[in-house]
N, C-alpha and C positions, 0 to 999 in steps of 0.2 A: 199509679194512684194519683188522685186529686189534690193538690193541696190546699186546704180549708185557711190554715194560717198561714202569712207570707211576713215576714218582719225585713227589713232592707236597710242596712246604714243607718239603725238606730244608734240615734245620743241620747241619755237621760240624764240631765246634768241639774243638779243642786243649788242654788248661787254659784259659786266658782268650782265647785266639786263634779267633776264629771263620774258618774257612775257608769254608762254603760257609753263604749267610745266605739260606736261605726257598728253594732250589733247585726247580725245575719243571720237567719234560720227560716224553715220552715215544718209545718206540721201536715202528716197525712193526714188521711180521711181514713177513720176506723184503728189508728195507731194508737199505741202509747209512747209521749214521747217524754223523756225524763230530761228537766234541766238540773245539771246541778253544778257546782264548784264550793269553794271554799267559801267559810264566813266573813260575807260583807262584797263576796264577787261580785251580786246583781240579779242574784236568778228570781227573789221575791220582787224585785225593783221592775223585769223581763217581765215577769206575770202581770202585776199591777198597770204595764203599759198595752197590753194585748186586750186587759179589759177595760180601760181608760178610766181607770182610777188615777192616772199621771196621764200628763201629755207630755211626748217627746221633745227634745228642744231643735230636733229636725230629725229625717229617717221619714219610712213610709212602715206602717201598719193595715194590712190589708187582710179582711177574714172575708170569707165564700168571697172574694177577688173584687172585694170592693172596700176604700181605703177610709178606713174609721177615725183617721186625724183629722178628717175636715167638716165630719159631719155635725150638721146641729144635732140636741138634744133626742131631737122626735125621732127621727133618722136612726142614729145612732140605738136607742129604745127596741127600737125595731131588731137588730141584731142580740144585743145585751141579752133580747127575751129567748133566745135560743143558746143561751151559756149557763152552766150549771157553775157555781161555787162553793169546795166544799173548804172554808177558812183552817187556821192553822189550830186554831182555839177552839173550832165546831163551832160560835160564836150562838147560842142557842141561846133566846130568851128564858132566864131562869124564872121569871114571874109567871111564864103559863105553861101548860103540859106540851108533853111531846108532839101530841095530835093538833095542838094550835100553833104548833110550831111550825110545823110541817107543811100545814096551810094555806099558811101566810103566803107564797104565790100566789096562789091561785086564788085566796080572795083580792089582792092588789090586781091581779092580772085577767082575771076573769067574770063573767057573769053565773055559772055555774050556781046550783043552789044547794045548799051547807049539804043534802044529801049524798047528793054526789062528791064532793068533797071528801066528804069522809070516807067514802067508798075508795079514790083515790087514795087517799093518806092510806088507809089501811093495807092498800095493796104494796105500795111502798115501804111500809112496816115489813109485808111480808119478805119482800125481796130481800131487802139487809137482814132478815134473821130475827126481826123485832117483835112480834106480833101482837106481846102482852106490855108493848110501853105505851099506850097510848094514851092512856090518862095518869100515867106518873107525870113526875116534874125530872126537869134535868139533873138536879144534885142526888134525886134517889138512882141515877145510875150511873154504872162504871163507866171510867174513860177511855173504854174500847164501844161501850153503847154508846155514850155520847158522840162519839166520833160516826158509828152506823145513824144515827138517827139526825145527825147536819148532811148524812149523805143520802139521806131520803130524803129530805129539805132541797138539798140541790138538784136533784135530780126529779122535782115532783113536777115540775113542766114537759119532760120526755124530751129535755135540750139535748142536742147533737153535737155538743161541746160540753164537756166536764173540764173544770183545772181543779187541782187541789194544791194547798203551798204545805210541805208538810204532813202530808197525811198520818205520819207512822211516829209524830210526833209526842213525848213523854210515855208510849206504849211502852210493854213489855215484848220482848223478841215473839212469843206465843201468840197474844193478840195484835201484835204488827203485821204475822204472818198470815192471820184470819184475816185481817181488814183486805192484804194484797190478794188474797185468793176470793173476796168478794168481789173487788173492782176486776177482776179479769173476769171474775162472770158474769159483771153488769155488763161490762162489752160486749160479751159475747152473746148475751141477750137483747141487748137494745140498740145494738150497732153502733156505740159510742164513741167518738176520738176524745182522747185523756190526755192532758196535759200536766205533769204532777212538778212540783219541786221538791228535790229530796237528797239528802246525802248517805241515805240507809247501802250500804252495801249490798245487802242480804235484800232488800226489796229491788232493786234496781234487777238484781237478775232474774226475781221470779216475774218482773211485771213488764220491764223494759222492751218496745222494740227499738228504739233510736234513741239519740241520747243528741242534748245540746251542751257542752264541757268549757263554761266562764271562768277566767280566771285574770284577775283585775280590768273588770269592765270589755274583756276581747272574750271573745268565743276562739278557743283555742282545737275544738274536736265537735262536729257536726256530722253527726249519721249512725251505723248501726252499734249495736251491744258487742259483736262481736269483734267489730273493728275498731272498736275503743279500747278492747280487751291487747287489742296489738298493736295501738296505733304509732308506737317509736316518742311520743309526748311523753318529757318527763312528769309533768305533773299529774297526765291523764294515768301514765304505768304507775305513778306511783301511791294512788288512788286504788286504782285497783289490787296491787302487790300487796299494801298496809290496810285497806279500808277507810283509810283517813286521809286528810293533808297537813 
């Protein structure tokens, strides 16, 4: 398989606080690739520098095999516009409806005229299960819609990268379980490579194919679900044995 994301000897350091020390991974093309560790490891810190929310304090960041720490704005733009973000909060304008929410790409990013648009939004409704939010507001729905409808938002460009930090975040086990069995059929429909961060137990198995395993800023287990399931790492077995750290 190709790989879309290359991360190499990332540092992400704070004033004197080194958060992520000599960081290394990589992401297939069409995969889901689950970061996770403990709280405060690095793994939202790992996402924020993939999509240059943060700049590294050295290390190499390379997506489709070209290295986005050095690119100017406009450059860089260029890439950005093929990355879906689905935040940890859904982070949804509560002053306007769902369907202006949703949008909002596509009027930033295109010439499109508001018909078509809508036409998009709605189909995007329909994929996540939405069809009848489009002219509510965010606070009239539940926090399993509000999380479907930041994931039609992220994904209303047809980008070839999704991240989510959190997805399955303040859910219930029942609606966690829905939200993971919709992201396995966005992929499976739009050919997506998924980048998620998460420490859900119970999602990693249904949704994972590789796994990236931080623990104080080192990447301690890099590769498949099932080889993390054996990998001889106490804190990776112990992870899995308890569901926790």
């Amino acid at each position: 398989m190709t790989n879309v994301i290359e991360v190499k000897n990332l540092v992400a350091q704070f004033n004197e606080h080194v958060v992520l020390d000599g960081v290394s991974m990589d992401v297939r093309s069409n995969e889901i690739m689950v970061i996770l560790g403990s709280s405060g490891c690095g793994k939202t810190t790992l996402l924020k520098h993939i999509i240059r929310l943060y700049f590294p304090a050295s290390g190499s960041i390379k997506v489709f095999g070209r290295e986005i720490t050095v690119m100017d704005e406009d450059e860089f733009n260029e890439i950005a516009i093929q990355f879906g973000v689905l935040f940890q909060n859904g982070a949804l304008l509560n002053s306007v409806t769902v369907g202006d929410n949703i949008s909002i790409p596509l009027q930033q990013h295109t010439n499109l005229p508001a018909t078509v648009i809508e036409r998009i939004v709605r189909m995007k409704l329909h994929l996540v299960e939405l069809d009848n939010a489009y002219h509510l507001f965010p606070n009239e729905l539940s926090g399993g819609m509000r999380k479907r409808a930041a994931l039609a938002r992220a994904m209303v460009m047809d980008p070839p990268i999704l991240f989510c930090d959190e997805p399955s975040a303040g859910l219930d086990p029942v609606t966690s379980a829905s939200l993971d069995d919709l992201i396995l059929k966005l992929k499976s429909l739009l050919g997506m490579t998924i980048v998620i961060v998460t420490h859900e137990l119970a999602s990693i198995h249904r949704i994972a194919n590789r796994l990236t395993f931080l623990h104080d800023g080192l990447v301690l287990f890099h590769g498949s679900l099932n080889d993390a399931k054996n990998s001889g790492i106490p804190q990776v077995d112990n992870f899995f044995s308890k569901g926790r750290f």
